[in-house]
C-alpha positions, 0 to 999 in steps of 0.5 A: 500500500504507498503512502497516499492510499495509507493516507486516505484509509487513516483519513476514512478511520478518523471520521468514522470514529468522529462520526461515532463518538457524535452519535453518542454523544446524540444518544447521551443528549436524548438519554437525558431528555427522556429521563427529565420527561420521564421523570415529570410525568405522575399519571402511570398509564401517560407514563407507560405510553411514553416509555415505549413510545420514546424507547421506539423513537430513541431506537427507530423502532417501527413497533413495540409492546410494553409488559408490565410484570404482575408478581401475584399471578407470574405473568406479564400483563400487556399494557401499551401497543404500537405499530406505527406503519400500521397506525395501530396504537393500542393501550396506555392512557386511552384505553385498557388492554385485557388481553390474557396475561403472558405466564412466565411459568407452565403449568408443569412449573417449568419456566416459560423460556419458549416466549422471548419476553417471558424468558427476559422478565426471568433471566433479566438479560438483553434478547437481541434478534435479527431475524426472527424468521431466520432463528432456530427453535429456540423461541416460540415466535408464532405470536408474531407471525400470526399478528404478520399474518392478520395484518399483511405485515413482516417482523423482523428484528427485535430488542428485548430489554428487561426493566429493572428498577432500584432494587436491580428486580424486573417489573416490566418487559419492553419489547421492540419491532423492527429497527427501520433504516434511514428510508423508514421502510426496510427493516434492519438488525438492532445495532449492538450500540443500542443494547447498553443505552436502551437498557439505561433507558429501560432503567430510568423507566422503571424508576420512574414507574416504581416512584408513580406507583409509591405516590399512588400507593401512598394517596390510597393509604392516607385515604384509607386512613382518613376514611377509617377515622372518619367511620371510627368518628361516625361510629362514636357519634354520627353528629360528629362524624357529619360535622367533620363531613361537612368541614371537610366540604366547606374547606375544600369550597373556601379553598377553590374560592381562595384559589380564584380570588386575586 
């Protein structure tokens, strides 16, 4: 090789290393923007819509499905559905899915590791797939294609990432479909890349989950407590117990008109 081609080749090195470290720092920049939207946002099903919806966006996924993990019953229940090239958008804060839950055990007691997000939720670890056409007998894919199959459409890579909040436990699955390229219409492999940073994504997600789910759950204490004391009251005396009714009524009216008033 002489010197001008030599040249050339470290000149090419150097700027796909520039472009990557750009790319990067891009990823960075968009890390941090959706861990502030993420972590503002206090109604969960907004917030579970949003988390795929960004996941999808940060990735250039074309479809995803966000589970979320019901510890009781062992199983993961859907929550929200996006095909974008389909305009399907299914689940969040519009409406509820009932789809049957996705057990993360069989009925034998084994471990449900056929399902590729079952087998996230229990390993806890990163499913990269190319093809899922071209993979082996190792998952059971015969959810997507028959979802192919209804709606004349073709899944083709997937990302799997588990969401673990700060006790490093999973409570959430999300699962994404199809990396589109810079045309948004051929379908491509998740770059590697994009494993460690979804999964700082799918981290901060579940935090903010487990931080919505903490408000909520403390809201309904302080109600069940009140209400508790108001009936321990009504029980005594129920002229004490309307009374304290009734100052709870007008506090709240004397408090909207106070808002009101300039």
């Amino acid at each position: 090789m002489d010197l001008e081609a030599e040249n050339k080749l470290l000149k090419d090195q150097i700027a796909q290393l520039q472009s990557m470290v750009l790319d990067n720092k891009e990823h960075i920049k968009m890390l941090h923007i959706i861990g502030t939207a993420l972590s503002s946002e206090n109604d969960l099903d907004v917030l579970l819509e949003m988390i795929l919806t960004q996941a999808r966006n940060f990735t250039n996924a074309d479809a995803g499905t966000l589970y979320m993990m019901n510890q009781a019953e062992n199983a993961l229940e859907f929550n929200v559905v996006q095909t974008a090239s389909l305009d399907i958008y299914m689940g969040g804060k519009d409406e509820k899915l009932n789809w049957p839950a996705l057990p993360l055990y069989k009925e034998d007691g084994s471990k449900n590791s056929d399902n590729v997000a079952a087998h996230c939720a229990l390993t806890g670890e990163i499913i990269n797939i190319k093809d899922v056409y071209a993979e082996d007998d190792e998952y059971d894919f015969s959810g997507p294609k028959k979802f192919d199959e209804t709606h004349d459409y073709k899944t083709k890579s997937m990302l799997v990432i588990p969401m673990k909040n700060h006790e490093n436990r999973v409570i959430g699955v999300c699962q994404l479909i199809n990396a589109l390229g810079n045309s948004n219409k051929d379908a491509k492999a998740f770059g590697k890349e994009y494993e460690e940073s979804t999964l700082s994504l799918a981290s901060q997600a579940a935090v903010a989950i487990s931080n919505v789910q903490l408000i909520n759950d403390l809201r309904d204490l302080l109600e069940s407590f009140i209400k508790s004391i108001a009936s321990a009251i009504d029980a005594k005396s129920p002229y004490t117990g309307g009374h304290v009714r009734k100052v709870a009524v007008l506090s709240m009216l004397m408090a909207n008109e106070l808002n009101h008033v300039q």
